[in-house]
C-alpha positions in Angstrom: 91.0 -21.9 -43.5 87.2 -22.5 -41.9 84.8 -24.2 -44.2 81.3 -23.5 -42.7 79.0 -25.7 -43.5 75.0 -25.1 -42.5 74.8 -28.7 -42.2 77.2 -28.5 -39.8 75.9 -25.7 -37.9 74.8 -26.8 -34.5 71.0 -26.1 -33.6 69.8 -23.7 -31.9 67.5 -24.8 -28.9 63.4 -23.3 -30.0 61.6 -22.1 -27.4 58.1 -23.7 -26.5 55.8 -20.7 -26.8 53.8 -20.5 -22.8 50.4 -20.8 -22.9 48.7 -18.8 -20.0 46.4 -20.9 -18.3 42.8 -19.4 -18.5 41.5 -18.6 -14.9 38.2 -17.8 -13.9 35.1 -17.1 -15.8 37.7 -17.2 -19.1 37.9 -21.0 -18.4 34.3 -21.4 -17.8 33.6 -20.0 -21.0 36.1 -22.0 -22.3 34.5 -25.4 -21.2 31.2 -25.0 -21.9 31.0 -22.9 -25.3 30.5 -24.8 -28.1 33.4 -25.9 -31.0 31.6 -24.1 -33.6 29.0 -22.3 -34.7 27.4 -21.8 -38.2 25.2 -19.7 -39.8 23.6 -20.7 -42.9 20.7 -19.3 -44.5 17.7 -20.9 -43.5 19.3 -23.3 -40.7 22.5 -23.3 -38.3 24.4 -25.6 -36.4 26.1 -25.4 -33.0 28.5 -28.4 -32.8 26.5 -31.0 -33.4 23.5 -29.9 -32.9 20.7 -28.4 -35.8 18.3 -25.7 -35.4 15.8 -23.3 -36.9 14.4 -20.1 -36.7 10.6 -19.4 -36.8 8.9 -16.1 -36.9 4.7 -15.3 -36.6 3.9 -12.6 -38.7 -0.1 -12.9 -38.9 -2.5 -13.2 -35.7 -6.2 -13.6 -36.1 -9.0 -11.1 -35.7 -9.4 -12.9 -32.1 -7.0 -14.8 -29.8 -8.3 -17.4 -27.3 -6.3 -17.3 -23.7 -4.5 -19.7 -23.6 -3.8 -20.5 -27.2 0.5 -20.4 -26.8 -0.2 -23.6 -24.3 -0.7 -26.1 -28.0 3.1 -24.8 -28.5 4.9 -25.5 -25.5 3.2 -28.4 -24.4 5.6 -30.4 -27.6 8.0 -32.6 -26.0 10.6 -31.2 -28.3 13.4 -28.9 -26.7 12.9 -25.0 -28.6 13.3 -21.7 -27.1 10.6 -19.0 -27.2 10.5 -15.1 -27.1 8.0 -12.6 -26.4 8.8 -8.9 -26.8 6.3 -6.6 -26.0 7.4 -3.1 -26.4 4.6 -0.1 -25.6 3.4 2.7 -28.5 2.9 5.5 -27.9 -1.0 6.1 -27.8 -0.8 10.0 -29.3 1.2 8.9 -32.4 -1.0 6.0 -32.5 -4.3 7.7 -32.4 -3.4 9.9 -35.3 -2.9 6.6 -37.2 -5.8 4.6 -36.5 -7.5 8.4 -37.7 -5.6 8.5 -41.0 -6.8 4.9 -41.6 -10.3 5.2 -40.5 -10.3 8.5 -42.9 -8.8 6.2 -45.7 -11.4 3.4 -45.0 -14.4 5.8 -44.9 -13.5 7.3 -48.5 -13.4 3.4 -49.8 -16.6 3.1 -48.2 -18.5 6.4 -49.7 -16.4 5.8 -53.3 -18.5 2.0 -53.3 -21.8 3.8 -52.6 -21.4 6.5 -55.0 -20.9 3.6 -57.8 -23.8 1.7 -56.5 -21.5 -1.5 -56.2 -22.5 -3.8 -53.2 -21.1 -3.0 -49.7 -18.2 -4.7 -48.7 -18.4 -6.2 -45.3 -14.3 -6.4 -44.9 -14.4 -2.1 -44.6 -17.4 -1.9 -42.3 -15.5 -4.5 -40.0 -12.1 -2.5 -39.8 -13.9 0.6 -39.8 -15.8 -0.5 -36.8 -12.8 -2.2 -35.1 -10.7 1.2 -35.0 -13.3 3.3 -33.9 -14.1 1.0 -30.6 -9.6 0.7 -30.6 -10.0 4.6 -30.6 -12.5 4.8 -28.2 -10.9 2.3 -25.9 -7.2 3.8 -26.2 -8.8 7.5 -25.1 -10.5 6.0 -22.1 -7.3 4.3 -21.0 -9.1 0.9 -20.6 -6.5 -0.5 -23.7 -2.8 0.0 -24.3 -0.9 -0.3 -27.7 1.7 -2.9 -28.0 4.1 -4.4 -30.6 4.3 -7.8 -30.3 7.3 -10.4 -31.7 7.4 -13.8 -30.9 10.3 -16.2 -32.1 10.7 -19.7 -32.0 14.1 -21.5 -32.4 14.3 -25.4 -32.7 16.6 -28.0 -32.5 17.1 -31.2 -34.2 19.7 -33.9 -35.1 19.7 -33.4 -38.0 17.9 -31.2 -41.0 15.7 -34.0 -41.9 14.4 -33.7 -37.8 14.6 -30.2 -38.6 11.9 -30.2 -40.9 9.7 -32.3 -39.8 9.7 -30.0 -36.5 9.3 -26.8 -38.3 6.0 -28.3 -40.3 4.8 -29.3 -37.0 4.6 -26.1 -35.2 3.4 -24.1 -38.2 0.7 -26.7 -38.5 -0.2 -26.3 -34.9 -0.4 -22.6 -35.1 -2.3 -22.5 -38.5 -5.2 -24.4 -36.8 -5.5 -21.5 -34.5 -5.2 -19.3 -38.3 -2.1 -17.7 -36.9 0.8 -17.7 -39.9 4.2 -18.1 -39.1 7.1 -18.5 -41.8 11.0 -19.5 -41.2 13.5 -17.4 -41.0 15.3 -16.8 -43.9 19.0 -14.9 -44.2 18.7 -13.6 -40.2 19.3 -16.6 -38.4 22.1 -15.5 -36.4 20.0 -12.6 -35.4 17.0 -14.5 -34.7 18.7 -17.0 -32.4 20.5 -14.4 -30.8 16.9 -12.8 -29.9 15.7 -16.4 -28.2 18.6 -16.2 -25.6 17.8 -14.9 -22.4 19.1 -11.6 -22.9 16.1 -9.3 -23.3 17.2 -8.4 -26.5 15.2 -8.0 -29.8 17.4 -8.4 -32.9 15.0 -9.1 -35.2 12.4 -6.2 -34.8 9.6 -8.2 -36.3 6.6 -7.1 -34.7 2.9 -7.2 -35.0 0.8 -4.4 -33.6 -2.4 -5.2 -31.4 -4.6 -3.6 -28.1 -3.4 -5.0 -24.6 -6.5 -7.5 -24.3 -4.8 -9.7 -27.3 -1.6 -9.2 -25.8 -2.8 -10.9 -22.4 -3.6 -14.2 -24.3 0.1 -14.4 -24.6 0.1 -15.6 -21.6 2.5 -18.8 -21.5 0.6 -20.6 -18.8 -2.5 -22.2 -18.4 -2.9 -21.4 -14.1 -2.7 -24.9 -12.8 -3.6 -23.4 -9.3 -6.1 -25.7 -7.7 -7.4 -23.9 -4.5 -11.3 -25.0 -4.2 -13.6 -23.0 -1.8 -14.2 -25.8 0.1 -12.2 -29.0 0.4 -9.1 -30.8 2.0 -5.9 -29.1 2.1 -3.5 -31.9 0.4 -0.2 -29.8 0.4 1.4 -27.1 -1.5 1.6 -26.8 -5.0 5.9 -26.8 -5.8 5.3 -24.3 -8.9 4.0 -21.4 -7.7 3.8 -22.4 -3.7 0.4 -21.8 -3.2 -2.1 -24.4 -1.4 -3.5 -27.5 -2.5 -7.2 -27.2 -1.7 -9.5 -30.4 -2.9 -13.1 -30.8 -3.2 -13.0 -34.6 -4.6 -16.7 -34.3 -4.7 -16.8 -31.3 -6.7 -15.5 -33.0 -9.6 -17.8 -35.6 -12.0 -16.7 -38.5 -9.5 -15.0 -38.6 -6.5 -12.6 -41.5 -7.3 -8.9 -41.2 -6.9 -5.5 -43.3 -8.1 -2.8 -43.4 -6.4 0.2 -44.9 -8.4 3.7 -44.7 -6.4 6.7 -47.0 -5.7 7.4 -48.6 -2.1 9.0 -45.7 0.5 7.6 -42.5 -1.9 5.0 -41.8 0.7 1.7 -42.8 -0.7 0.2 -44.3 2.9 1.1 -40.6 4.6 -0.7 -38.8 1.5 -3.5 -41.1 2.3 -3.2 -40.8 6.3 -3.2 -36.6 5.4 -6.6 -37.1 3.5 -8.2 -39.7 6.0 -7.4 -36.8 8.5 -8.1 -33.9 7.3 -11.5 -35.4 6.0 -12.5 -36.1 9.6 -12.1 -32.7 10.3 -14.7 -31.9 7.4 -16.9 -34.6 9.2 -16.7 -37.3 6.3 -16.7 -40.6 7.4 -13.8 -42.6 6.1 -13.3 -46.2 5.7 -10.0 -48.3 4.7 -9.3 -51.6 3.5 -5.3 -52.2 5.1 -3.8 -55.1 4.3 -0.6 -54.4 6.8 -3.0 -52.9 9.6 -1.0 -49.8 8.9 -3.8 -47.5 9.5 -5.1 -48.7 13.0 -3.6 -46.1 15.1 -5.8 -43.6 13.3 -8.5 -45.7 13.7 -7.6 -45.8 17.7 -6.7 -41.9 18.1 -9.7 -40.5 16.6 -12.4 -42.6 18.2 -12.8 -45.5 15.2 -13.1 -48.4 14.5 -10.1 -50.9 13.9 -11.9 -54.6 12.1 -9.8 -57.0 11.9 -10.6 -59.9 9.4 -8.6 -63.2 10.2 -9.4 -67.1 10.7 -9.2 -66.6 14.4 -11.0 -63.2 14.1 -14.2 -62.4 16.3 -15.5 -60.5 13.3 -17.9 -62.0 10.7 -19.4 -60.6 7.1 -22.2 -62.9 5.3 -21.2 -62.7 1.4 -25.3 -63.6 1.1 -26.6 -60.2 3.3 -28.9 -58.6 0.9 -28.9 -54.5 -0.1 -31.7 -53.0 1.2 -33.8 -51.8 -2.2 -33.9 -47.8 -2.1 -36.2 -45.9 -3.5 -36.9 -45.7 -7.2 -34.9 -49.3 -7.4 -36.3 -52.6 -8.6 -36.1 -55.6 -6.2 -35.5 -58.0 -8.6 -32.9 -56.1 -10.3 -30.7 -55.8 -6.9 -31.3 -59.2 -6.1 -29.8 -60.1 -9.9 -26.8 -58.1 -9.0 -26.1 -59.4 -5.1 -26.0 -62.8 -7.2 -23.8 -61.9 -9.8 -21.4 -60.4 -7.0 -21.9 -63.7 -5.1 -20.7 -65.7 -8.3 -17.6 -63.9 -8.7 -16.9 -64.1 -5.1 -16.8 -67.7 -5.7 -14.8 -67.4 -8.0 -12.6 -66.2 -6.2 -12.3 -68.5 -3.7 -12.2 -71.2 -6.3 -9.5 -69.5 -8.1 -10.9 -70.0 -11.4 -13.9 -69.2 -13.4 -16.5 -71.1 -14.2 -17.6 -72.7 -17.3 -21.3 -72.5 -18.5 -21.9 -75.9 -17.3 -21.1 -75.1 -13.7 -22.2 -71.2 -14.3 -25.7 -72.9 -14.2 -25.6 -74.7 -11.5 -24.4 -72.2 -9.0 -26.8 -69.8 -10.6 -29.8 -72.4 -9.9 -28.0 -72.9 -5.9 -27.9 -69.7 -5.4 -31.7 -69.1 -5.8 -32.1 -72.2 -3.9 -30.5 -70.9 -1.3 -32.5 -68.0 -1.0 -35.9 -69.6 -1.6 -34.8 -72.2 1.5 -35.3 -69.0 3.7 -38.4 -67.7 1.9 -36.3 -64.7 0.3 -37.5 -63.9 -3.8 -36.4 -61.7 -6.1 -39.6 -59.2 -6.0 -39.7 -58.6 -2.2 -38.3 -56.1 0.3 -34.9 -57.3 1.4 -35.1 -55.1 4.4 -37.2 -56.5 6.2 -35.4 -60.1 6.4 -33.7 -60.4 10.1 -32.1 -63.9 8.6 -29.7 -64.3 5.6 -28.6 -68.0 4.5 -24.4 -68.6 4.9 -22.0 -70.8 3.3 -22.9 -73.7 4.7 -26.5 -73.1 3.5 -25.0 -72.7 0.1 -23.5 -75.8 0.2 -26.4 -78.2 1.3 -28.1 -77.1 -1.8 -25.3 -77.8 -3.9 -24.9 -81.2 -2.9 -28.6 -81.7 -3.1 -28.6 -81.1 -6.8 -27.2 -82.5 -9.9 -23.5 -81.6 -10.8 -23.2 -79.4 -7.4 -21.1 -82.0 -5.4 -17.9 -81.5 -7.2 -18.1 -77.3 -6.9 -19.4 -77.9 -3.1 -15.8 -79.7 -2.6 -14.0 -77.1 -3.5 -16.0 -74.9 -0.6 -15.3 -77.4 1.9 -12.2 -75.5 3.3 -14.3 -72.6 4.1 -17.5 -74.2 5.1 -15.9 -77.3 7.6 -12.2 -77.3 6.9 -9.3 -75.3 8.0 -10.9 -71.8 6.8 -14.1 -72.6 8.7 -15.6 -69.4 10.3 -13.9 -67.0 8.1 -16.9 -66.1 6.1 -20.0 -68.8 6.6 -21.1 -66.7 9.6 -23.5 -63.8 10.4 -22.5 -60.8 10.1 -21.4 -59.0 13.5 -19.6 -55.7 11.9 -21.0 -52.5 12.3 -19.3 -49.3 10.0 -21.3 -46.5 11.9 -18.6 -45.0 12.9 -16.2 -41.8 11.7 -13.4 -44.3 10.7 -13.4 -47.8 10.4 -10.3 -49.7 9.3 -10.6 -52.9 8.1 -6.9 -54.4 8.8 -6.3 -58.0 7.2 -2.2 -58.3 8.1 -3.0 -61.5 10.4 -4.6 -62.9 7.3 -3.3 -65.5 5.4 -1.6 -64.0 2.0 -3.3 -66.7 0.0 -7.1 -65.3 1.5 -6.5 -61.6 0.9 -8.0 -61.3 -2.5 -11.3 -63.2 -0.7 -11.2 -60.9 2.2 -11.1 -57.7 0.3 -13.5 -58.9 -1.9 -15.7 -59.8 0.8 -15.4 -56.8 2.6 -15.9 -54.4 -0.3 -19.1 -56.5 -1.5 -20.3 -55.7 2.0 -19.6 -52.6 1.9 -21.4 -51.3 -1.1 -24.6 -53.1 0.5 -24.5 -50.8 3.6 -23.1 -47.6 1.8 -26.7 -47.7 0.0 -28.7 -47.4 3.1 -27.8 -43.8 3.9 -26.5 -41.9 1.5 -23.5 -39.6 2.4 -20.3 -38.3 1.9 -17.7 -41.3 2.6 -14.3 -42.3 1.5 -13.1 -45.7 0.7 -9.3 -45.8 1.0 -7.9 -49.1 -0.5 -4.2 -49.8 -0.3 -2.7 -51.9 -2.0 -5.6 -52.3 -4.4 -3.2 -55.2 -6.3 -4.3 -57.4 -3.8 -8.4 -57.4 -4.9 -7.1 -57.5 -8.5 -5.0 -60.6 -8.7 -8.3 -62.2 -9.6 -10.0 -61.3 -13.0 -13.6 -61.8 -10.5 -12.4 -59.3 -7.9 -10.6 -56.7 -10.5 -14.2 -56.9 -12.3 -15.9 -55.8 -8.7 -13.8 -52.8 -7.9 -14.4 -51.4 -11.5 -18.2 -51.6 -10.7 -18.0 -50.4 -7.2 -16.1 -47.6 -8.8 -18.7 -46.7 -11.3 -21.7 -47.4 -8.4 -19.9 -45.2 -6.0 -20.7 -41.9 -7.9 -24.8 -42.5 -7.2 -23.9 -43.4 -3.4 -22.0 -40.2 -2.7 -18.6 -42.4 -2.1 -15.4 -41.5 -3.5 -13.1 -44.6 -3.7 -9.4 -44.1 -3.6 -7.4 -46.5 -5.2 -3.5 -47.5 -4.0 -1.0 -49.4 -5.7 2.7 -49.7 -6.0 2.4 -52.3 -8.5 2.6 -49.6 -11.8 2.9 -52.1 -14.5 1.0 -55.1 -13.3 -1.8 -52.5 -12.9 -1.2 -50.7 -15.9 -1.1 -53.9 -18.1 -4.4 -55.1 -16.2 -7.3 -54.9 -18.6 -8.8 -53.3 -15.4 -6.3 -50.8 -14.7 -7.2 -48.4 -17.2 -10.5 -48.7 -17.1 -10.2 -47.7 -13.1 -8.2 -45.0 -13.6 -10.6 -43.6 -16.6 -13.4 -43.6 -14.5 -11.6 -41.8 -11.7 -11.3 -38.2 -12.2 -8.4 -37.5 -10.1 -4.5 -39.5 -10.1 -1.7 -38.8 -8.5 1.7 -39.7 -9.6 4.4 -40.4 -7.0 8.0 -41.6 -7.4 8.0 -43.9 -10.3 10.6 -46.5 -11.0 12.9 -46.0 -14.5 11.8 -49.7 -15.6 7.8 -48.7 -15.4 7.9 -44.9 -16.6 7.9 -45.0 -19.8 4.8 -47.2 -19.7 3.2 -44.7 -16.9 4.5 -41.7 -19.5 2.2 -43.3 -22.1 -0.9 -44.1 -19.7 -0.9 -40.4 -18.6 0.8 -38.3 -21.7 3.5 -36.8 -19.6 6.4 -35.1 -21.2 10.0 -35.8 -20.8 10.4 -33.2 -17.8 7.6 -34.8 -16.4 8.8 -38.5 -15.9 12.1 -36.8 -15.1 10.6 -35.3 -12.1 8.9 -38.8 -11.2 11.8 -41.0 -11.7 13.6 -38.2 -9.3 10.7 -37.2 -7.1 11.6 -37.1 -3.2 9.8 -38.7 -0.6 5.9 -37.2 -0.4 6.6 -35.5 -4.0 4.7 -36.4 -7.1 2.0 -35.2 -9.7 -1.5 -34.4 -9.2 -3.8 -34.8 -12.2 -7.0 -33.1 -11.3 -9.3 -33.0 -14.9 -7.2 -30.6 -17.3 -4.9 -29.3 -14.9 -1.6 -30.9 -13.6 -0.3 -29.7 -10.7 3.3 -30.4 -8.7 2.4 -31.2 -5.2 4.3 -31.7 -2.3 2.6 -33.6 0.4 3.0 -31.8 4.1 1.8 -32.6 6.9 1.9 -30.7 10.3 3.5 -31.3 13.0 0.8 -33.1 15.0 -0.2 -35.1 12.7 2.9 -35.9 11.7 3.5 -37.6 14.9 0.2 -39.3 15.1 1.1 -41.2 11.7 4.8 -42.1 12.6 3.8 -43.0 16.2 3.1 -47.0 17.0 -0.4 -47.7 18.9 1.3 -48.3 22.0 2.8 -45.1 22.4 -0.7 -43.9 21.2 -2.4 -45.5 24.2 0.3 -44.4 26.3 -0.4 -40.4 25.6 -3.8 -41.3 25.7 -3.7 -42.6 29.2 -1.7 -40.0 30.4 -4.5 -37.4 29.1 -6.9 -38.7 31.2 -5.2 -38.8 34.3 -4.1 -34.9 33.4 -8.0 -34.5 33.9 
């Protein structure tokens, strides 16, 4: 006899069910689609991310172009739809009659009770009767309009807080807009891109509203006249600047070492001389001197063993409608700051007043007063002048020590000598590479000061290219210079270009901003990750923005140009590519070989 017990029973082998591996577009779908999704009734969530529905029901009696820009220049991620679907203008016309019928009895039933007029009814009636009028001539279409918003938060609290934001925005330009409410699927449905309108929430207006929908302010910037700086990476078209056409001429150029901000300049310098501007640059690594050499310049360069001179004490010439006394007070402010400089400290009140009463000295030694006409003096007192009058007089001796260097010392002849230079030329290049690091700042300085004295005696169009503007702003004297040339340069027709790589140090200099307020054109090149969140601040730029920076490629960046903001990519041609990545001997070379070809 068999007992069977189920205990007993042996198992029977399960099969493992075989999952098909997804191929294809399946497993594509299957990566990148979301966990879940849900659907409540005033909110959803997609995994772990909130969002929100917005709908505008209500648009003003008039629409500025434009208007949408407020909206999608948030930082916040959103989507947006527009739907414009076309009526058809017979149906319509019988409307816009029935209504003008209905408005015109509410009009006559207020006179016939002798109650006031209401101004409301004359309006509308007016409007539809210049919409009718317009429709039959074809000059207006009829359109329904939708636009949705959805937006997306952390969390419901960031939701909020979002929402109130935007409707704010939109009430200032008295346009109402509500959330959605029990149609959120629908509604976010309608914000993907798949031309689809689920939501059917439309407002009905003439085709000249419609066109203020446009999303986008044009950021084109092609001038009648100008410099072609390079092509605009948005829409492709040309770059064309007039820097002069704006309220100042004054540019910023703010890049990292290697993004390309010595070829943007070399492209301007350039195409400038083709214009027939003169141009003339301050190079600290005498990077510029084969443009200086190829198109018939000038190449300066300022060094202890130098040939060159420039007298810190050469007077302006007084123009026309200018007081003498008043230039004289500002060539002896500039000359105390270029002490300064060359001190390496300011001066306190004590020794403030002595220099002050040496400098006047100085000039009355050579028979030169504040109320007479500089331009006729053929001799200027130096350095040395300078300081035999300081020793001469109480308290000077100790300040004329610290100029001994530069007057009889090691730095003898660098600038206590008359000045030899001569800037009538296209280009001249001032290049200051063979100068010590440590007498940079006083050569720049030097050099600028002398050149806002001879920019004044013919007024013109000129560019001043400074790169590596750090360099004249290590010292609070010198930073303090260039912010006044700056705001000088405007009356004298010169447009000063600024160049740095230093972002933060110039950014955090209580000179940097003002500089860059009071020039009315920047442009924004590769930026380092450690310094763009302070540029971000400085210039307002979004999140795509100082993505694009941080990632910009070489000759890339962002030109600001008054309101508009433009994506540039600086290109040069051929030719002149080769000019600016030639050296100067291979210059020479092709130029030697041209005039033997003749």
């Amino acid at each position: 006899m068999k007992i069977r017990l189920p205990f007993f029973k042996k198992e029977e082998k399960v099969g493992v069910p075989v999952i098909e591996e997804k191929k294809g577009f399946e497993h594509i779908k299957s990566i990148i689609a979301p966990p879940a999704v849900i659907f409540n009734i005033s909110d959803f969530q997609i995994g772990e991310i909130y969002g929100k529905n917005i709908i505008v029901i209500t648009y003003p009696r008039y629409l500025f172009a434009g208007w949408l820009e407020n909206i999608l220049s948030l930082p916040e991620p959103f989507n947006l739809s527009i739907f414009f679907i076309p009526r058809d203008p017979g149906v319509f016309l019988k409307q816009l009659n029935k209504q003008s019928l209905r408005i015109e009895s509410q009009i006559y039933e207020i006179e016939e009770k002798g109650l006031p007029r209401d101004p409301r009814l004359e309006t509308a009636l007016k409007d539809i009767e210049e919409l009718k009028e317009a429709i039959i001539q074809g000059t207006e279409k009829v359109l329904n309009v939708g636009l949705y918003l959805t937006i997306f938060g952390e969390n419901k609290d960031d939701l909020l807080v979002r929402e109130h934001q935007i409707i704010k925005l939109l009430e200032s330009s008295l346009i109402i807009a509500k959330p959605v409410i029990l149609e959120q699927e629908n509604a976010f449905l309608s914000n993907l891109p798949l031309c689809k309108d689920y939501l059917n929430v439309h407002y009905t207006m003439n085709s000249s509203a419609a066109s203020s929908f446009f999303p986008f302010i044009s950021s084109e910037l092609s001038m009648d006249k100008g410099v072609l700086l390079g092509i605009n990476l948005q829409d492709n078209s040309l770059v064309l600047l007039d820097r002069f056409a704006f309220e100042n001429a004054h540019m910023v150029i703010i890049a990292r070492s290697g993004s390309g901000k010595s070829y943007t300049a070399k492209i301007e310098i350039m195409r400038n001389l083709m214009l027939g501007q003169d141009v003339i640059v301050l190079d600290p690594e005498n990077e510029y001197r084969s443009i200086a050499e190829i198109y018939g310049g000038s190449f300066i360069p300022i060094s202890l063993r130098s040939e060159y001179h420039i007298n810190p004490f050469d007077l302006p010439p007084v123009l026309e409608g200018e007081n003498p006394e008043d230039v004289y007070k500002e060539k002896v402010s500039d000359i105390i700051g270029l002490l300064e400089v060359i001190i390496g400290e300011k001066f306190n009140a004590e020794e403030l007043t002595v220099v002050d009463r040496a400098i006047h000295q100085t000039y009355a030694s050579f028979n030169i007063l504040p109320n007479m006409d500089f331009s006729k003096v053929e001799i200027f007192p130096t350095l040395n002048d300078f300081e035999k009058v300081l020793l001469s007089i109480e308290g000077g001796k100790k300040i004329a020590e610290k100029l001994y260097p530069f007057t009889q010392g090691n730095f003898s002849g660098f600038i206590n000598q008359p000045t030899n230079v001569d800037i009538n030329k296209r280009i001249v290049v001032f290049g200051f590479r063979d100068l010590v690091e440590e007498l940079r700042p006083i050569g720049m300085y030097m050099v600028l000061n002398d050149l806002m004295n001879k920019v004044r005696r013919i007024r013109k169009r000129r560019v001043l290219i400074i790169d590596e503007a750090w360099w004249i702003m290590k010292n609070e004297s010198g930073a303090n210079f260039l912010l006044n040339a700056i705001k000088r340069g405007r009356k004298y027709l010169l447009g000063i270009t600024t160049i740095t790589q230093d972002a933060e140090d110039f950014l955090n200099s209580p000179y940097g901003k003002p500089i860059i307020t009071n020039s009315a054109l920047v442009f924004l090149m590769k930026q380092s990750p450690a310094t763009i969140d302070l540029v971000g601040q400085v210039f307002a730029l979004s999140e795509g923005e100082k993505r694009f920076l941080i990632q910009a490629e070489r000759g890339r960046g962002i030109l600001i140009a008054g309101l508009k903001r433009i994506p540039l990519y600086v290109l040069g041609s051929y030719a002149e590519d080769q000019i600016i990545k030639a050296s100067l001997e291979q210059l020479i070379a092709v130029r030697e070989a041209a005039k033997k070809v003749q």
